[in-house]
C-alpha positions as a Python dict, from the first residue, in 0.01 Angstrom:
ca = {
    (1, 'X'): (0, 0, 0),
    (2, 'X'): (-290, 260, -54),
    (3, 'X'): (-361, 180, -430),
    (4, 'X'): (-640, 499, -409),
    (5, 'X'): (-443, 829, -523),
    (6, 'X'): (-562, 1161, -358),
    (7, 'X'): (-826, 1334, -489),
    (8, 'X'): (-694, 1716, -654),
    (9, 'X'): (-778, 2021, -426),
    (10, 'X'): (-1026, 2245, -604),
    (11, 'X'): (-1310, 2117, -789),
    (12, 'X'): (-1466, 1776, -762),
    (13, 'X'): (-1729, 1659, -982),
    (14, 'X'): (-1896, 2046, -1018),
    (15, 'X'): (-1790, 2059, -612),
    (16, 'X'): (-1516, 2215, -420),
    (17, 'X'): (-1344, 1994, -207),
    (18, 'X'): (-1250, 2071, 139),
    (19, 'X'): (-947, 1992, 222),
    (20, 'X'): (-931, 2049, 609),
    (21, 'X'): (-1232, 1813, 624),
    (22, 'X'): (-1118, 1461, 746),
    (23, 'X'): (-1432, 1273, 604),
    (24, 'X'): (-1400, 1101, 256),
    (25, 'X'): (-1613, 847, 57),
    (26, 'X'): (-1553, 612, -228),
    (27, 'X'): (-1801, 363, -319),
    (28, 'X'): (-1667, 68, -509),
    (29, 'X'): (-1813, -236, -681),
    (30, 'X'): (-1755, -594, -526),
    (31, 'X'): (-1882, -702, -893),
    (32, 'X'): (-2100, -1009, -958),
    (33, 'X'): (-1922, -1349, -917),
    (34, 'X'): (-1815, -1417, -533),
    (35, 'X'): (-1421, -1344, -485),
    (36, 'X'): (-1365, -1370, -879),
    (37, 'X'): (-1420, -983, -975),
    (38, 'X'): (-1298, -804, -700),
    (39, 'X'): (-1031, -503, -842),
    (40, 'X'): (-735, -416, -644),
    (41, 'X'): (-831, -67, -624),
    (42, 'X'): (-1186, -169, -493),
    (43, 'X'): (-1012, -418, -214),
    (44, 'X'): (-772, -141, -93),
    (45, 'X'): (-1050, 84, -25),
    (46, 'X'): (-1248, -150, 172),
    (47, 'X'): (-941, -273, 376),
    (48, 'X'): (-874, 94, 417),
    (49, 'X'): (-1198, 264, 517),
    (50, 'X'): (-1277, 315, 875),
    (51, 'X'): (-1603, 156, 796),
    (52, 'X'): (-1780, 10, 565),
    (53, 'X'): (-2120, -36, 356),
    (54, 'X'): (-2238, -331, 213),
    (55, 'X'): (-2532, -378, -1),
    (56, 'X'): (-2459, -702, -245),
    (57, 'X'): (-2675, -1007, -367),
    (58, 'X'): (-2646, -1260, -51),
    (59, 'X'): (-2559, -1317, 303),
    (60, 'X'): (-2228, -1512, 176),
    (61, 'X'): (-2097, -1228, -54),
    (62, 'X'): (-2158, -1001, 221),
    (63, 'X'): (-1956, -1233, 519),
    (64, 'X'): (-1680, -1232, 188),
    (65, 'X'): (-1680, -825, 232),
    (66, 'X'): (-1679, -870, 627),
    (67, 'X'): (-1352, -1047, 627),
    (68, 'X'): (-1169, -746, 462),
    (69, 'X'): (-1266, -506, 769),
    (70, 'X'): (-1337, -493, 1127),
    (71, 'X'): (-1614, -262, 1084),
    (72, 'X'): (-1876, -368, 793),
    (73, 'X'): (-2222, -255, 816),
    (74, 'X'): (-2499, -392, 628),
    (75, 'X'): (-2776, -185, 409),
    (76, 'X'): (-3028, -453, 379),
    (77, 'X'): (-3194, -354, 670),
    (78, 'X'): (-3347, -76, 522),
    (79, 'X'): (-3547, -225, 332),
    (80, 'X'): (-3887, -333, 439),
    (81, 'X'): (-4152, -501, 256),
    (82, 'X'): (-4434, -253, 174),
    (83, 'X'): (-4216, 53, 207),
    (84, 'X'): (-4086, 339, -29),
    (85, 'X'): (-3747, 154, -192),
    (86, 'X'): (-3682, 534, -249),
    (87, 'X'): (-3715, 559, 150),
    (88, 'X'): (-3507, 349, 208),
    (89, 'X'): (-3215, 446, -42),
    (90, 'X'): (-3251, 768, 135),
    (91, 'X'): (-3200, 599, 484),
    (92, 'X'): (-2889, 444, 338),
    (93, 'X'): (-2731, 757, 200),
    (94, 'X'): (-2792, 946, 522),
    (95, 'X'): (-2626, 626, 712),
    (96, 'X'): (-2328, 669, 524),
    (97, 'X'): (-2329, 1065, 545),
    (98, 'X'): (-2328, 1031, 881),
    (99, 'X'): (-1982, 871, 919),
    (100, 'X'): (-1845, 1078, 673),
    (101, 'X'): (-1934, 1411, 844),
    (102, 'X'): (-1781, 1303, 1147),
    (103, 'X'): (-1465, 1270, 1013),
    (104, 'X'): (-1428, 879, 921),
    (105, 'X'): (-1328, 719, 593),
    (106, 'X'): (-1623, 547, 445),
    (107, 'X'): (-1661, 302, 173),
    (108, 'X'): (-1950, 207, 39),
    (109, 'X'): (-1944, -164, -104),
    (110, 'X'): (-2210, -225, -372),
    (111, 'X'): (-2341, -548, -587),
    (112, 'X'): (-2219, -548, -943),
    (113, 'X'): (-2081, -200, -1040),
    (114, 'X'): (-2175, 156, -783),
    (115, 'X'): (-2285, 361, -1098),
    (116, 'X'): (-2542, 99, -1271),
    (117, 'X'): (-2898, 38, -1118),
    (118, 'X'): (-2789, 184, -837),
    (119, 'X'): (-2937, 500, -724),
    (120, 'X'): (-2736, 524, -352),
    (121, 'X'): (-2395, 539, -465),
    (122, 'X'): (-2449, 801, -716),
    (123, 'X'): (-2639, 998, -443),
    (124, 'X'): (-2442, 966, -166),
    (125, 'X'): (-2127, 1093, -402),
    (126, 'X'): (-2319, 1417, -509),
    (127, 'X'): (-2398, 1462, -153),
    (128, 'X'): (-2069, 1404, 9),
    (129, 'X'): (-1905, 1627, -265),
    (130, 'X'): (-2190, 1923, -240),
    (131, 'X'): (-2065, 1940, 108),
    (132, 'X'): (-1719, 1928, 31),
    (133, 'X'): (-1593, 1648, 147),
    (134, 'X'): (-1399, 1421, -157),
    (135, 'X'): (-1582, 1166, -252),
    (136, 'X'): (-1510, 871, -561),
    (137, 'X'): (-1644, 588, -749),
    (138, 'X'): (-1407, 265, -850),
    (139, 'X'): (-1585, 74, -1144),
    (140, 'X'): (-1669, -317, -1112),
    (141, 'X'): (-1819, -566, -1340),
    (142, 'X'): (-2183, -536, -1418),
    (143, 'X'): (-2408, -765, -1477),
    (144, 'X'): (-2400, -612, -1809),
    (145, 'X'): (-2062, -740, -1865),
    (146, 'X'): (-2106, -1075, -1746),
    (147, 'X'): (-2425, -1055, -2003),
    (148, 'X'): (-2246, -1023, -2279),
    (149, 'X'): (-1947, -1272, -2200),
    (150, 'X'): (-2235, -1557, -2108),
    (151, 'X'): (-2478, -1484, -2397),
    (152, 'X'): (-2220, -1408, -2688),
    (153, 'X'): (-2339, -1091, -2754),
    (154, 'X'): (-2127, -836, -2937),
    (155, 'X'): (-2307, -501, -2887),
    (156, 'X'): (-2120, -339, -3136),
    (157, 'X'): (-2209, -578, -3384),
    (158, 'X'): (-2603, -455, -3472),
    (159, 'X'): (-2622, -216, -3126),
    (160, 'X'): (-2791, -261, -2809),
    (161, 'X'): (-3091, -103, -2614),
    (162, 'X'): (-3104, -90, -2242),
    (163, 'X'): (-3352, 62, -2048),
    (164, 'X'): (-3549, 1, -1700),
    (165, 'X'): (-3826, -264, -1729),
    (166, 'X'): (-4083, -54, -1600),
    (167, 'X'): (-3955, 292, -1738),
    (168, 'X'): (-3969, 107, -2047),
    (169, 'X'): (-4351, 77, -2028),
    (170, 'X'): (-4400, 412, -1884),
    (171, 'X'): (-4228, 610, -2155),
    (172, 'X'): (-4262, 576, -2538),
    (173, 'X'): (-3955, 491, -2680),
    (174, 'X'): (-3801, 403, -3052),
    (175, 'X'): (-3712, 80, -3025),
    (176, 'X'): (-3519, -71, -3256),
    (177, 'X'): (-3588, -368, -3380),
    (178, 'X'): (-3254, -455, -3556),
    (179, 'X'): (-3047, -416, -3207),
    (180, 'X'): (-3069, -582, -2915),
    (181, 'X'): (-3297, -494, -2624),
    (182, 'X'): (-3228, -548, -2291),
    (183, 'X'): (-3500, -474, -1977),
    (184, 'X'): (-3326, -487, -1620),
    (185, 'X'): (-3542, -565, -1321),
    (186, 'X'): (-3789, -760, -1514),
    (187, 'X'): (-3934, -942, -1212),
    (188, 'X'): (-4026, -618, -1100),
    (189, 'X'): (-4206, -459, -1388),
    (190, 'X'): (-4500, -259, -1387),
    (191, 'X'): (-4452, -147, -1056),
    (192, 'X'): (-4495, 226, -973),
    (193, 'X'): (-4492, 247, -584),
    (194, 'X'): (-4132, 129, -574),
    (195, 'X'): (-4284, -104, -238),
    (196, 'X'): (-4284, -447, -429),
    (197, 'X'): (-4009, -693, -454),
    (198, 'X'): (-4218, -859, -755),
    (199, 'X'): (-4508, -821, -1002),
    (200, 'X'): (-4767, -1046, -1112),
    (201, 'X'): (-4872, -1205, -1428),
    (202, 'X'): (-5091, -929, -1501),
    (203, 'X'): (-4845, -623, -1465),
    (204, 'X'): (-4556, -869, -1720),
    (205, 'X'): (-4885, -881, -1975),
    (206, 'X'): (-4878, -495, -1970),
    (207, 'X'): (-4550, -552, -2064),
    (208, 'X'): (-4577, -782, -2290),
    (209, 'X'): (-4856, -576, -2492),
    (210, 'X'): (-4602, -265, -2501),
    (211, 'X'): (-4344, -529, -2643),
    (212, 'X'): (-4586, -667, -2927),
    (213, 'X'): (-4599, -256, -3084),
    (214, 'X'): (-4303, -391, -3208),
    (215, 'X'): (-4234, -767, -3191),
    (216, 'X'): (-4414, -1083, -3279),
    (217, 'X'): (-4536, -1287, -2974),
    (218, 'X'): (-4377, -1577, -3101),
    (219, 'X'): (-4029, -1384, -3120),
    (220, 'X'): (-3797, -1590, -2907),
    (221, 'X'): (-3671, -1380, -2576),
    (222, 'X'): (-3417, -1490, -2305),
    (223, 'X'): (-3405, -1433, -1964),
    (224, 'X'): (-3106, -1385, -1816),
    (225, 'X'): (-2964, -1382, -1454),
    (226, 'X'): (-2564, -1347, -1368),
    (227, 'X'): (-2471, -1623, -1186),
    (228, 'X'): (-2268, -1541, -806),
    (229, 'X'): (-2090, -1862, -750),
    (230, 'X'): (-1829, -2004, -943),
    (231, 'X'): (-2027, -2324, -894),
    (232, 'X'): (-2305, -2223, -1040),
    (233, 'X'): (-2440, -2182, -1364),
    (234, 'X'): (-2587, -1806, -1557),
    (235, 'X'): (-2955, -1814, -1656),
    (236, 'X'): (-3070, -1808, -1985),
    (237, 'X'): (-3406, -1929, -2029),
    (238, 'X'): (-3558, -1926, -2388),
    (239, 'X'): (-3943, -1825, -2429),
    (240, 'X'): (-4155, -1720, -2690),
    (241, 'X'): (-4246, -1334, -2581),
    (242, 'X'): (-4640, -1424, -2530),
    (243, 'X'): (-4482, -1707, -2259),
    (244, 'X'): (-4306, -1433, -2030),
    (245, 'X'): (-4583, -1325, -1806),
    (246, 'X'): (-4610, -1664, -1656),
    (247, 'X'): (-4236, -1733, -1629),
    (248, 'X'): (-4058, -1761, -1277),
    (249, 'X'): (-3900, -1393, -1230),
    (250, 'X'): (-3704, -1285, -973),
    (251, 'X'): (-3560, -861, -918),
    (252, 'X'): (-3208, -995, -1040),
    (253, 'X'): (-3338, -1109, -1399),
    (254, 'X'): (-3326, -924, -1704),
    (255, 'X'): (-3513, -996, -2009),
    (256, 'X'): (-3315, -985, -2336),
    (257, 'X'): (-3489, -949, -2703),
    (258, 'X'): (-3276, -1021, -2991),
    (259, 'X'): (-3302, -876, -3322),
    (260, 'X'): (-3632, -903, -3472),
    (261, 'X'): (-3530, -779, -3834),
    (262, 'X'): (-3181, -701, -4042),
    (263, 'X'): (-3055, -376, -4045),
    (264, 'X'): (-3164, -155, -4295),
    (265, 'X'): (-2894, 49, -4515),
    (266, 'X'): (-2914, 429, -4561),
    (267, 'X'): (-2901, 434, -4917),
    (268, 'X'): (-2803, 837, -4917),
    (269, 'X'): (-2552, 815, -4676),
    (270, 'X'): (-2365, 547, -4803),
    (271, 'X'): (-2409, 774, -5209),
    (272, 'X'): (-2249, 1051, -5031),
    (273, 'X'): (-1949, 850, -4822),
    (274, 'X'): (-1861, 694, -5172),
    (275, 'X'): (-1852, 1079, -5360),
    (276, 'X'): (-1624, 1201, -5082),
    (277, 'X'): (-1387, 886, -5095),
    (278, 'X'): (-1381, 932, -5461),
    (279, 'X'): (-1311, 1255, -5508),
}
């Protein structure tokens, strides 16, 4: 049974959908653990696509995705060491345009969740639907989510920070100090080209200066990586901050910074919160 319902005629994320064209996309999330997070929306659309995307974390996830379909299609060959990333994410949005415009049902299978860190998905989905053609996105489990469940961190508890390793050091931000921080793509911070699968020691000291505006170089920091295989286990290396730029990083590890200092209480809020619920 097709467990994906139609999409309504008319508009379509800001688009109109046209309904006398046959093409359709839906990219969908294969999540982060190896046949363990896998929806049953997500599976339908892969078994029921024409053909099919895949851009996940390993050869073995993506032979897992292969044996849903007769017709699965890699992305990793566009990317080449020493070229644009942003080339090649446009390469793999026109690939998948491509089937879609001539009249195929395409599915785009992605790593993790479509909609987090992942710049094709959302593009291909603006694209398909600014042409009219209906287009979706099916949730999966982040490596956000596994972060949390692995690590024991309640973000609700004192709040949590997430933001791009290296837009993090290109952009002043208010951090604070009393929440949790948490930099994605770590291994790759510092870089600006987008043509580097890694930085150096150097570029994570750049880092690590930007990081001591605000934290102590002895404050403790974790890195964290989501593990694929049941099998295996989740990174969580514990560091002093001052030891991360000569840590072992790789583009799947994320770099989290626990609360430096309590929360602090607003005084005047909490006067006039305690008038109202008096009076």
């Amino acid at each position: 049974m097709l467990l994906r319902p139609p999409l309504p005629a008319g508009r379509a994320g800001g688009a109109t959908v046209d309904e006398h064209k046959a093409g359709s996309l839906a990219c969908v999330g294969v999540g982060m653990m190896l046949g363990a997070h896998l929806t049953p929306r997500a599976r339908s659309h892969i078994q029921q696509a024409d053909v099919v995307f895949v851009l996940v974390a390993d050869a073995l996830m993506e032979e897992w995705v292969r044996r849903m379909n007769p017709d699965v299609r890699s992305l990793q060959p566009f990317y080449r060491e020493g070229s644009s990333r942003m080339r090649s994410y446009r390469g793999m949005v026109e690939a998948m345009l491509a089937e879609v415009r001539a009249g195929k049902r395409v599915c785009g299978a992605f790593y993790g969740h479509p909609g987090v860190f992942a710049w094709v998905p959302h593009k291909a989905i603006e694209t398909a639907r600014g042409e009219g053609y209906p287009a979706r996105m099916e949730g999966g489990i982040s490596a956000e989510d596994c972060l949390y469940a692995d690590l024991g961190i309640d973000p609700g508890k004192t709040g949590c920070q997430h933001y791009e390793a290296t837009q993090f050091m290109l952009y002043r931000r208010r951090v604070d100090t009393a929440a949790w921080l948490v930099l994605w793509q770590v291994g790759l911070a510092g870089d600006r080209s987008l043509k580097h699968f890694s930085t150096g020691d150097a570029h994570r000291q750049v880092l690590v200066d930007v990081l001591a505006e605000h934290y102590p170089l002895d404050h403790e920091v974790l890195v964290y990586r989501a593990s694929s295989l049941a099998v295996d286990r989740f990174r969580a290396d514990r560091m002093v901050l001052a030891a991360l730029p000569h840590a072992v990083l790789t583009p799947s590890d994320t770099l989290v910074v626990p609360p430096a200092m309590a929360m602090e209480k607003n005084e005047a809020v909490i006067a006039r919160l305690a008038a109202l619920d008096a009076a």
